[in-house]
PAZALUM-733359 format. One record per residue: x, y, z of N, C-alpha, C in turn; residue number from 1. Coordinates in nm, 4 decimals, padded with zeros to 6 digits. Example, Ala and Ser with C-alpha at 12.3 -4.5 7.8 and 13.67 -1.06 7.14 Angstrom:
<rs>
01.3190|-00.5690|00.7800|01.2300|-00.4500|00.7800|01.3200|-00.3300|00.7800|1
01.2850|-00.2250|00.7080|01.3670|-00.1060|00.7140|01.2900|00.0030|00.7870|2
</rs>
This chain:
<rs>
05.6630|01.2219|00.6138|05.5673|01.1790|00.7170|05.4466|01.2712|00.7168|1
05.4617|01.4226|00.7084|05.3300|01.4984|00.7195|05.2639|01.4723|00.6083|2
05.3312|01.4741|00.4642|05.2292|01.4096|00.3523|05.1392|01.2634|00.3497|3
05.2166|01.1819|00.4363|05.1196|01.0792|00.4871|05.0097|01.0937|00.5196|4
05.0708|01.1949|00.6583|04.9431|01.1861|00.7738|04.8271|01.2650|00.7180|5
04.8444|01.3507|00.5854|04.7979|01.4848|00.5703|04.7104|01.3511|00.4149|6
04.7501|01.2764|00.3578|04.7148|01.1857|00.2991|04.6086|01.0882|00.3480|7
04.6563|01.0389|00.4534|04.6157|00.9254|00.5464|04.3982|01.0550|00.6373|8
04.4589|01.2072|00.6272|04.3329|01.2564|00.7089|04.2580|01.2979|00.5732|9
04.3465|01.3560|00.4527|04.2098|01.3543|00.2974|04.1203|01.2548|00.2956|10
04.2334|01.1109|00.3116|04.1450|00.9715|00.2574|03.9808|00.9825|00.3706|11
04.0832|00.9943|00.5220|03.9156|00.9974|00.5803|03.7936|01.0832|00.5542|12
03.9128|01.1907|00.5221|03.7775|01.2937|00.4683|03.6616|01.2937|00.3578|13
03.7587|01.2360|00.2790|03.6322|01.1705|00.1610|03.5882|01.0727|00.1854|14
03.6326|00.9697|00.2664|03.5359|00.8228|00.3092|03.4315|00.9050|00.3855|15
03.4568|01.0231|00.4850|03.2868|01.0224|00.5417|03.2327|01.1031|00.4901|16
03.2555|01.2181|00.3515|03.1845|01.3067|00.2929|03.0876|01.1411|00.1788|17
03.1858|01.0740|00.1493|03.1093|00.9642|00.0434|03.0423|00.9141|00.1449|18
02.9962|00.8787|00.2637|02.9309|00.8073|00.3535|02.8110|00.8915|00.3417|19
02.8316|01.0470|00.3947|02.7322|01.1343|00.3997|02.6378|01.1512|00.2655|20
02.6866|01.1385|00.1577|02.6599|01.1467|00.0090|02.5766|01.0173|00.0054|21
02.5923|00.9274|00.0582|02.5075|00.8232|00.0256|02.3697|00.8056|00.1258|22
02.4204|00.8620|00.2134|02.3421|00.8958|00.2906|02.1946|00.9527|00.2721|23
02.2509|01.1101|00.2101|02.1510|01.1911|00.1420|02.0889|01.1430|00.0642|24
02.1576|01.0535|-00.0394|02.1150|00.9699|-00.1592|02.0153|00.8909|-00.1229|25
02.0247|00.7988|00.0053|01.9078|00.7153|00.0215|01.8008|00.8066|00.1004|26
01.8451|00.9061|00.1505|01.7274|01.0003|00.2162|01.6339|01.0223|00.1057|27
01.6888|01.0980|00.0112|01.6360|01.1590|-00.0974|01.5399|01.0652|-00.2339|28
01.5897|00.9823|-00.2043|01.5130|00.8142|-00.2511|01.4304|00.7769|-00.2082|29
01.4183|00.7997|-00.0645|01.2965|00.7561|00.0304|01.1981|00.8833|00.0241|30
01.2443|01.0009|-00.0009|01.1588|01.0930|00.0000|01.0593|01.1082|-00.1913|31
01.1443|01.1118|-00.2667|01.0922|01.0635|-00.3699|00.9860|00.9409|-00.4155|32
01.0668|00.8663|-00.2695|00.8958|00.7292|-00.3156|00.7971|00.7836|-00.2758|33
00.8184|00.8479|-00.1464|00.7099|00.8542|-00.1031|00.6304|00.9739|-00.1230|34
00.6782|01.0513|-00.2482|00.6238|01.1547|-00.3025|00.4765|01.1680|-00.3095|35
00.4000|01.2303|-00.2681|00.2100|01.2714|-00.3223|00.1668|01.1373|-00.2027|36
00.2626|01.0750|-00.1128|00.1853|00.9655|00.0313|00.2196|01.0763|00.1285|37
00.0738|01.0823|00.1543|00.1009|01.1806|00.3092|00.0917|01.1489|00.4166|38
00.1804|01.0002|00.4210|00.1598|00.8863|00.5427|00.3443|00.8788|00.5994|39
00.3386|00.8626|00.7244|00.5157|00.8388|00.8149|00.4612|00.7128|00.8255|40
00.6694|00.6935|00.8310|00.6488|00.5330|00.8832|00.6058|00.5201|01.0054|41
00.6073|00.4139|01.0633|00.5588|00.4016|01.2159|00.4476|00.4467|01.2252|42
00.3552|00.5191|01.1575|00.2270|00.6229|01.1855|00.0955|00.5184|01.1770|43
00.0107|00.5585|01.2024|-00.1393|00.4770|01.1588|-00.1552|00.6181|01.0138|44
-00.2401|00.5582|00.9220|-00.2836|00.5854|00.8059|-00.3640|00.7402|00.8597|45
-00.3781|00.8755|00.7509|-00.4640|00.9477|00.8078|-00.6193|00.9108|00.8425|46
-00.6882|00.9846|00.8873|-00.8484|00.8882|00.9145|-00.8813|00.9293|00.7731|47
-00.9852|00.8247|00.7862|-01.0821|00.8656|00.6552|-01.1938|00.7521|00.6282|48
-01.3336|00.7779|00.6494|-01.4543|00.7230|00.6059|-01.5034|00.7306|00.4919|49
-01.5680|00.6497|00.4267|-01.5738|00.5780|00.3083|-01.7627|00.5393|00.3060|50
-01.9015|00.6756|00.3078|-01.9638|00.6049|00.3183|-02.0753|00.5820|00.2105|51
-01.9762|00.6317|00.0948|-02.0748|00.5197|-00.0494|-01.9855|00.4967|-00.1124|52
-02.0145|00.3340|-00.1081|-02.0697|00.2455|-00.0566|-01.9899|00.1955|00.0216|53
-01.8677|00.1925|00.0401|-01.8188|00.1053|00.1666|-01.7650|-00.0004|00.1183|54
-01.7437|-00.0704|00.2565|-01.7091|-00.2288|00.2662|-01.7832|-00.3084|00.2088|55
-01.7733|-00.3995|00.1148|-01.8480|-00.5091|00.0555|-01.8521|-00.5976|00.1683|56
-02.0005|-00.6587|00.1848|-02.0557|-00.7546|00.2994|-02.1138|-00.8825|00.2407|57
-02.0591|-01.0038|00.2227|-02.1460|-01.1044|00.1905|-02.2161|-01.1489|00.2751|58
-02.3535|-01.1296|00.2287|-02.4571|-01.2293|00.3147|-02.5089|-01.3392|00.1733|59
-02.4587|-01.4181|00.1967|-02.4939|-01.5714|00.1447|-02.4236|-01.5388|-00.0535|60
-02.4709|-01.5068|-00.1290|-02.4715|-01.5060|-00.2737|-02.4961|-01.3192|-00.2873|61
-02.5613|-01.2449|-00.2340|-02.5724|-01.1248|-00.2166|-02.4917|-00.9965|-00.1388|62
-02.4987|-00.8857|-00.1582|-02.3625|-00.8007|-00.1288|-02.4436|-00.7080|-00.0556|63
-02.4149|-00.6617|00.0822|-02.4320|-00.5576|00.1127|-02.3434|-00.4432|00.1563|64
-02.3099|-00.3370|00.1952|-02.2603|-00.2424|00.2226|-02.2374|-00.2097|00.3489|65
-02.1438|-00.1330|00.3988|-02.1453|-00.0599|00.5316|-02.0167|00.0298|00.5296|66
-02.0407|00.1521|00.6275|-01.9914|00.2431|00.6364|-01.8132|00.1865|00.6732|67
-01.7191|00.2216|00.5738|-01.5713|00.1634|00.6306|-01.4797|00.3057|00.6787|68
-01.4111|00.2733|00.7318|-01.3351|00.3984|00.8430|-01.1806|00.3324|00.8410|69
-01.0798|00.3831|00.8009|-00.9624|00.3465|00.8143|-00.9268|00.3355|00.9813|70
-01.0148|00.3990|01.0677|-00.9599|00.4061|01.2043|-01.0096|00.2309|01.2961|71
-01.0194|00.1616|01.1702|-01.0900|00.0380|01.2258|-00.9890|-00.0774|01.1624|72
-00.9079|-00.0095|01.1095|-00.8175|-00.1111|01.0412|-00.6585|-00.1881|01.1266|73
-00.6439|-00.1509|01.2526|-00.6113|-00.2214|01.3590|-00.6455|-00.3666|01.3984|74
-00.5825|-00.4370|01.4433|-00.6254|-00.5858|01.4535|-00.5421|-00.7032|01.4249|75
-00.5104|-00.6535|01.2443|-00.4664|-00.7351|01.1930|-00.3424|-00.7096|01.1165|76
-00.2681|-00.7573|01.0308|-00.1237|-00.7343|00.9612|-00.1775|-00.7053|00.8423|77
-00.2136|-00.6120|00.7593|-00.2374|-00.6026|00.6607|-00.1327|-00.5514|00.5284|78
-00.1868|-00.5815|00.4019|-00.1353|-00.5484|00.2769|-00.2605|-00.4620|00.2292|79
-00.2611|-00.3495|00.1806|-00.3331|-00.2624|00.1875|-00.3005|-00.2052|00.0594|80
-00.3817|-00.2252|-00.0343|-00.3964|-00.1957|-00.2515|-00.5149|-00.0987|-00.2273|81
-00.5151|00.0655|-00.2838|-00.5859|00.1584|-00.3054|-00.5725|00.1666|-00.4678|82
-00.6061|00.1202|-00.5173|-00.6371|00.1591|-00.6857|-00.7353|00.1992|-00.7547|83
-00.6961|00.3198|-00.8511|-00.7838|00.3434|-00.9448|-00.8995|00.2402|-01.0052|84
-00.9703|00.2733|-01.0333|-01.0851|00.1553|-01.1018|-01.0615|00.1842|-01.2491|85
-00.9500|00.1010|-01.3089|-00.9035|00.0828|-01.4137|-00.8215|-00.0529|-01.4548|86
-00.9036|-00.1186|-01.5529|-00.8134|-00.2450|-01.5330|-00.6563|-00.2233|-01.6014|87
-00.6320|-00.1234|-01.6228|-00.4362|-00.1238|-01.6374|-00.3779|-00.0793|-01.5262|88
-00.4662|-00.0339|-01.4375|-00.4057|00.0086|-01.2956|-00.4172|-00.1274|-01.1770|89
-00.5196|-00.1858|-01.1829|-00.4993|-00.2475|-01.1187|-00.4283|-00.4083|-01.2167|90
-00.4006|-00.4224|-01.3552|-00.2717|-00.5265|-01.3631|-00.1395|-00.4858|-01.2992|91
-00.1465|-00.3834|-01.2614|00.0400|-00.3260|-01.2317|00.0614|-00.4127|-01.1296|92
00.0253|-00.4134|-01.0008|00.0380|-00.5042|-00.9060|-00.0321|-00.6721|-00.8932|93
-00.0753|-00.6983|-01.0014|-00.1476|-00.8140|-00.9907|-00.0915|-00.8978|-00.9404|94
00.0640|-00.9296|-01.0046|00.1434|-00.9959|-01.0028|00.1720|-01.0574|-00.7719|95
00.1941|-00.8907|-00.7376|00.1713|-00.8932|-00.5741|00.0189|-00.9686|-00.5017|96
-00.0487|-00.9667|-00.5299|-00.1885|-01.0121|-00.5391|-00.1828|-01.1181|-00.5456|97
-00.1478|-01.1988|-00.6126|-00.1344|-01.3077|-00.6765|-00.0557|-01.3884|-00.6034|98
00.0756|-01.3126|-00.5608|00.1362|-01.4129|-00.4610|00.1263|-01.3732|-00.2612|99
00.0147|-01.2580|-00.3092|-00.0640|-01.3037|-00.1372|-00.1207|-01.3988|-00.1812|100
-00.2000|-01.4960|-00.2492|-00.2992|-01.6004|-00.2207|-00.2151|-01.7054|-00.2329|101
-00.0749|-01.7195|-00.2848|00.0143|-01.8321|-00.2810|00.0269|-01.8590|-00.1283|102
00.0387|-01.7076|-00.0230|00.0738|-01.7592|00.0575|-00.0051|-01.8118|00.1661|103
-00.1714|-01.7965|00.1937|-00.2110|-01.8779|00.2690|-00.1692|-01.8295|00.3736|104
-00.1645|-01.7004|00.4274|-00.1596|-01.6725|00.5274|-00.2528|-01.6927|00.6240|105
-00.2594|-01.6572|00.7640|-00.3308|-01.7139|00.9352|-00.4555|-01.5754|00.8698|106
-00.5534|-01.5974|00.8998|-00.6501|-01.5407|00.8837|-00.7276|-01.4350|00.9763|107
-00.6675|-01.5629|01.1165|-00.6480|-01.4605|01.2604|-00.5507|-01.3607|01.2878|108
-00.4876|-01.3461|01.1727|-00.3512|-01.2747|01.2061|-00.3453|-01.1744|01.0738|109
-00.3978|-01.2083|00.9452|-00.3903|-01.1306|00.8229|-00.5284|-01.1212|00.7765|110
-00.5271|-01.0379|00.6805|-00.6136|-00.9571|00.5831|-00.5582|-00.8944|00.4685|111
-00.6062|-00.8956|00.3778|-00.5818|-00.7898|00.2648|-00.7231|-00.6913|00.2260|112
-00.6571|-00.5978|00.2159|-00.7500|-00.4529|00.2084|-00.7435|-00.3798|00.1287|113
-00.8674|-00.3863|00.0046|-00.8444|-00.3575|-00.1300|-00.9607|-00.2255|-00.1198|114
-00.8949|-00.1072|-00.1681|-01.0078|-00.0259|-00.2234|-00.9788|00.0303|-00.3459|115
-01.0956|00.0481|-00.3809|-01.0977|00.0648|-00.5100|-01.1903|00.2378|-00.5821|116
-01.1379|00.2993|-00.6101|-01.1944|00.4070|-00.6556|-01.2755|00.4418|-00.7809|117
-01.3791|00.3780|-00.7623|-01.4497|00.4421|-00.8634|-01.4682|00.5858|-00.9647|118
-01.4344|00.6346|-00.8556|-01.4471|00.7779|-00.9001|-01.2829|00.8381|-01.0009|119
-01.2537|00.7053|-01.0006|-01.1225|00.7225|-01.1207|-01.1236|00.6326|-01.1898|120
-01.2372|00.6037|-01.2491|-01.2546|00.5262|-01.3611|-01.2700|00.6065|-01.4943|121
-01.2704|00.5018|-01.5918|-01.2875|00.5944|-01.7157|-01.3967|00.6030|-01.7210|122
-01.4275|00.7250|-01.8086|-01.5450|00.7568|-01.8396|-01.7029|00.6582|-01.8735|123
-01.7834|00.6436|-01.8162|-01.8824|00.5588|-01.8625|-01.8278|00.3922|-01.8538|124
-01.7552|00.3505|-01.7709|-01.7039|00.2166|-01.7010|-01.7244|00.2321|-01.5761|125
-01.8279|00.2540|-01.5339|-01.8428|00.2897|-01.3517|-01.9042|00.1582|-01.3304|126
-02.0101|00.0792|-01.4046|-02.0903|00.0125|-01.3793|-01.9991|-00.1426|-01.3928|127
-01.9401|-00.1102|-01.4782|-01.8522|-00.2286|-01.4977|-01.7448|-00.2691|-01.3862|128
-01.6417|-00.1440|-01.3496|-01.5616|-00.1293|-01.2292|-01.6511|-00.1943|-01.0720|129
-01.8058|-00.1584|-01.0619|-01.8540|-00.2274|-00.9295|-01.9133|-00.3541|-00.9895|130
-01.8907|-00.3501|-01.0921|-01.9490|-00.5536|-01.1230|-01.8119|-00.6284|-01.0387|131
-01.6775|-00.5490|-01.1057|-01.5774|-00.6088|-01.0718|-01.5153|-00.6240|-00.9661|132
-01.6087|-00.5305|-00.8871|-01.5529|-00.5077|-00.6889|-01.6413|-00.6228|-00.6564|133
-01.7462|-00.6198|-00.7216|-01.8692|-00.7497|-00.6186|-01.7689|-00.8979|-00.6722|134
-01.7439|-00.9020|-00.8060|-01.6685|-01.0385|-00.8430|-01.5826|-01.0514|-00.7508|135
-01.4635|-00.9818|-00.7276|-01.3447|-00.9793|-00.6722|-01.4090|-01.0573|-00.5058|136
-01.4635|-00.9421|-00.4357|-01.5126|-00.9979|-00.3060|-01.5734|-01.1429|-00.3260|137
-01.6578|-01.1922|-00.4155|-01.7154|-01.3437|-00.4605|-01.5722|-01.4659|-00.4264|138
-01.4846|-01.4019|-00.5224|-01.3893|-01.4354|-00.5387|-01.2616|-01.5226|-00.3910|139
-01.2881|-01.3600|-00.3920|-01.1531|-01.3408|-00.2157|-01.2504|-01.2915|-00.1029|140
-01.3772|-01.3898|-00.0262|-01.4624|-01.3453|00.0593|-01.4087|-01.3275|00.1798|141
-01.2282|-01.3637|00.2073|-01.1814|-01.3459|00.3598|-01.1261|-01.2117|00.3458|142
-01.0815|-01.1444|00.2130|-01.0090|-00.9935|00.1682|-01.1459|-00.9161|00.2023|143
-01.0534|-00.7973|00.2399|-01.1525|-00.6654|00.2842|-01.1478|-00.5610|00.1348|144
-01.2747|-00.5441|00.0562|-01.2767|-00.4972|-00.0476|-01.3810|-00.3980|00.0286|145
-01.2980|-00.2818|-00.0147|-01.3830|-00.1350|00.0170|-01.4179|-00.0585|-00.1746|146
-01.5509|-00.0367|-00.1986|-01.5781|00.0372|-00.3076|-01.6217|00.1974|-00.2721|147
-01.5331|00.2605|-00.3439|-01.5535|00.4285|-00.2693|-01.6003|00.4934|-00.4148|148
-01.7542|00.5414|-00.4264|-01.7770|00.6191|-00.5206|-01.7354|00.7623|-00.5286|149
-01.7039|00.7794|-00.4359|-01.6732|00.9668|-00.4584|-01.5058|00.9673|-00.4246|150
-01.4480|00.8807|-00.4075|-01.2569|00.9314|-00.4462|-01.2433|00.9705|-00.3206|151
-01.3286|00.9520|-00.1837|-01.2680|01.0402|-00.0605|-01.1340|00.9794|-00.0283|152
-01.1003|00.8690|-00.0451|-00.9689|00.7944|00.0224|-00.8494|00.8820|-00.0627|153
-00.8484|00.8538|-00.2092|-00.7914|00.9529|-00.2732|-00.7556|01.0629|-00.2363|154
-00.8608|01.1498|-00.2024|-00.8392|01.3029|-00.1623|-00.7680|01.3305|-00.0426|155
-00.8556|01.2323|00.0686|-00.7876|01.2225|00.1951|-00.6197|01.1905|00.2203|156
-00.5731|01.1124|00.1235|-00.4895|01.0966|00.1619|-00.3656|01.1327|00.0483|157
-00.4383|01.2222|-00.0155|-00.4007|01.2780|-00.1158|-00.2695|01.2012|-00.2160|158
-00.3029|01.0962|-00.2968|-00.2822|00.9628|-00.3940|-00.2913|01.0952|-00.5223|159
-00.2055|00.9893|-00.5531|-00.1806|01.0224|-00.7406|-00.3356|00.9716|-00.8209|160
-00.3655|01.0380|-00.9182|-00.4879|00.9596|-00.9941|-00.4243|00.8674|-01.0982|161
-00.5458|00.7939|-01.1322|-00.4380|00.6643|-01.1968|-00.3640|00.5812|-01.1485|162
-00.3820|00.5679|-01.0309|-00.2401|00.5040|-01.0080|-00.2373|00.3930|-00.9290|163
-00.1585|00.3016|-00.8413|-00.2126|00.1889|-00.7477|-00.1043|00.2698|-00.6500|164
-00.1645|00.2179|-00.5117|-00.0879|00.2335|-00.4387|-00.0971|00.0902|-00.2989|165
00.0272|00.0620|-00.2792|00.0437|-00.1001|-00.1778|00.1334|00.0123|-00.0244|166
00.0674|-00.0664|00.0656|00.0772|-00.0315|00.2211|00.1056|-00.1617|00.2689|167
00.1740|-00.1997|00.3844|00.1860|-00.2669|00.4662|00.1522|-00.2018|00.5809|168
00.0821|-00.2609|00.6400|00.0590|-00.2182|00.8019|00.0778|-00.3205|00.9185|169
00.1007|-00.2945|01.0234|00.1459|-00.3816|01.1026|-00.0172|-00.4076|01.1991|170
-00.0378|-00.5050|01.3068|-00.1016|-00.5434|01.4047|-00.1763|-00.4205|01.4196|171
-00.1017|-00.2743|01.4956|-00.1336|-00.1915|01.5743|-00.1424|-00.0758|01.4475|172
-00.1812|-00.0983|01.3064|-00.2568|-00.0108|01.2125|-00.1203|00.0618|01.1977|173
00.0055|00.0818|01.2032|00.1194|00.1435|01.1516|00.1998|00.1103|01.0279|174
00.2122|00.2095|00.9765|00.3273|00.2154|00.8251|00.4543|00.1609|00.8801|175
00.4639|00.0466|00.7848|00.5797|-00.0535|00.7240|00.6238|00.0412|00.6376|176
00.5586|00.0222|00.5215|00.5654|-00.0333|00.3855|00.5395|00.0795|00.2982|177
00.5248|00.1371|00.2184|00.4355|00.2378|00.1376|00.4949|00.2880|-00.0123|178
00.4312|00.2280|-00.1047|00.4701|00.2809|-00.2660|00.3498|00.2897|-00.3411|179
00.3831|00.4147|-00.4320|00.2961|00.4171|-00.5324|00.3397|00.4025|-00.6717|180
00.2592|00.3490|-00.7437|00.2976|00.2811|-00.9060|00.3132|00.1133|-00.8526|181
00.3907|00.0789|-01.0069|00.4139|-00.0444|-01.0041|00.5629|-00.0952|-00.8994|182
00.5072|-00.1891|-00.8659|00.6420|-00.2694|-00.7813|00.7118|-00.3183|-00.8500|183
00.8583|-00.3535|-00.8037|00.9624|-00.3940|-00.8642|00.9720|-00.5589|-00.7831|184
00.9994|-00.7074|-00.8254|01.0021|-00.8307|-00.8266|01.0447|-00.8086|-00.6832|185
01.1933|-00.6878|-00.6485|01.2447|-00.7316|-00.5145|01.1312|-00.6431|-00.4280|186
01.0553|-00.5629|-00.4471|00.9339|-00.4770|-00.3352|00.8771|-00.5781|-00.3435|187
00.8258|-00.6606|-00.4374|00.7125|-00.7355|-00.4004|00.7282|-00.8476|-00.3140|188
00.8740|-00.8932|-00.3162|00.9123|-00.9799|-00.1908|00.9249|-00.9108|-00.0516|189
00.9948|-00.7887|-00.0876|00.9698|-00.7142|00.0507|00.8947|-00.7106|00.1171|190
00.7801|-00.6945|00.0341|00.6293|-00.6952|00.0806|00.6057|-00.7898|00.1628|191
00.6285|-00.8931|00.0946|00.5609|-01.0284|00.1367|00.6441|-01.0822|00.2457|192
00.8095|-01.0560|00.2648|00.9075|-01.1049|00.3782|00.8148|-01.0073|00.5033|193
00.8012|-00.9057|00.4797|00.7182|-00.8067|00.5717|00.5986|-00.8336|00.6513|194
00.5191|-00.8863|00.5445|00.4095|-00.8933|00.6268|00.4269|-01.0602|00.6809|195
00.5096|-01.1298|00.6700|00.4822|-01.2928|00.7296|00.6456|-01.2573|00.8948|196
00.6786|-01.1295|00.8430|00.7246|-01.0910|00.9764|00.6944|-01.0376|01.1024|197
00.5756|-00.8771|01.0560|00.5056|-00.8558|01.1420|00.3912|-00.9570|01.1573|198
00.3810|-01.0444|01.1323|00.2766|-01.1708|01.1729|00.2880|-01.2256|01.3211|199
00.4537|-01.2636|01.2837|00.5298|-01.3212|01.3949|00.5239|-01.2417|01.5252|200
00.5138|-01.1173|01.4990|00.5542|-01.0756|01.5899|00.4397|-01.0432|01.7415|201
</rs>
């Protein structure tokens, strides 16, 4: 009987050391994604202004500029792409991109919020990278396309170079969501179950 009971209290002991172990495991997973993001969940984004050049503005066939401020990004449910100005950085997520416009989301309710860093482009492609911010906005005139020549978003929020990075934010400007690099088929649904949830809400 005591080898039982003394059997029967090992077994629990390793069911909650393996509980705890997995535990750590997904701690340590979550801390690894979110390696070089200096953003909490639940948090609003750090501040940071953006003022050359800014927000792309269509007035009619022509583009103008204005000063953009992450502290203005409240309002709405956003999906939020910071990428290098490199076209192999920004194919990594295309695929996510691609199936925000499948979905036709409420317009009163969503946005997508693309910036783009010039200042991590390759060498002597600068001119080409803002042909491709004005196309893009032509393109997607209800998406919020921010062009940042000097990398402040980068710095500010201190991002990997090279690299893309996707945010979800909710209504009230708070972290969902947050990875850098390429997404995996099931993040990119995450993504997308995410933001048509905080919609609802």
């Amino acid at each position: 009987m005591g080898l039982t009971t003394h059997s029967i209290i090992s077994k629990s002991q390793f069911e909650s050391e393996s509980v705890m172990k997995k535990l750590l495991g997904s701690l340590l997973l979550s801390l690894s994604m979110a390696h070089g993001v200096n953003f909490t969940l639940n948090q609003s984004l750090p501040d940071v202004v953006v003022q050359d050049k800014g927000e792309l503005i269509l007035n009619g066939d022509s583009i103008q500029y204005r000063v953009w401020a992450s502290k203005n990004l409240p309002g709405k449910v956003r999906i939020l792409q910071h990428i290098a100005g490199r076209k192999s950085v920004k194919a990594k997520n295309q695929p996510l991109m691609d199936k925000i416009v499948a979905q036709h989301f409420d317009e009163n309710k969503y946005q997508t919020t693309n910036i783009i860093n010039v200042d991590d482009a390759i060498m002597g492609t600068g001119l080409f990278v803002r042909g491709e911010t004005k196309k893009a906005k032509r393109q997607h005139p209800k998406s919020q396309v921010v062009m940042d020549n000097e990398g402040v978003v980068q710095k500010a929020w201190d991002l990997k170079k090279q690299e893309s990075l996707v945010v979800v934010l909710d209504k009230a400007g708070k972290v969902h969501f947050m990875h850098e690099g390429k997404l995996s088929d099931a993040q990119i649904q995450e993504v997308i179950d995410l933001a048509k949830k905080l919609q609802q809400e």
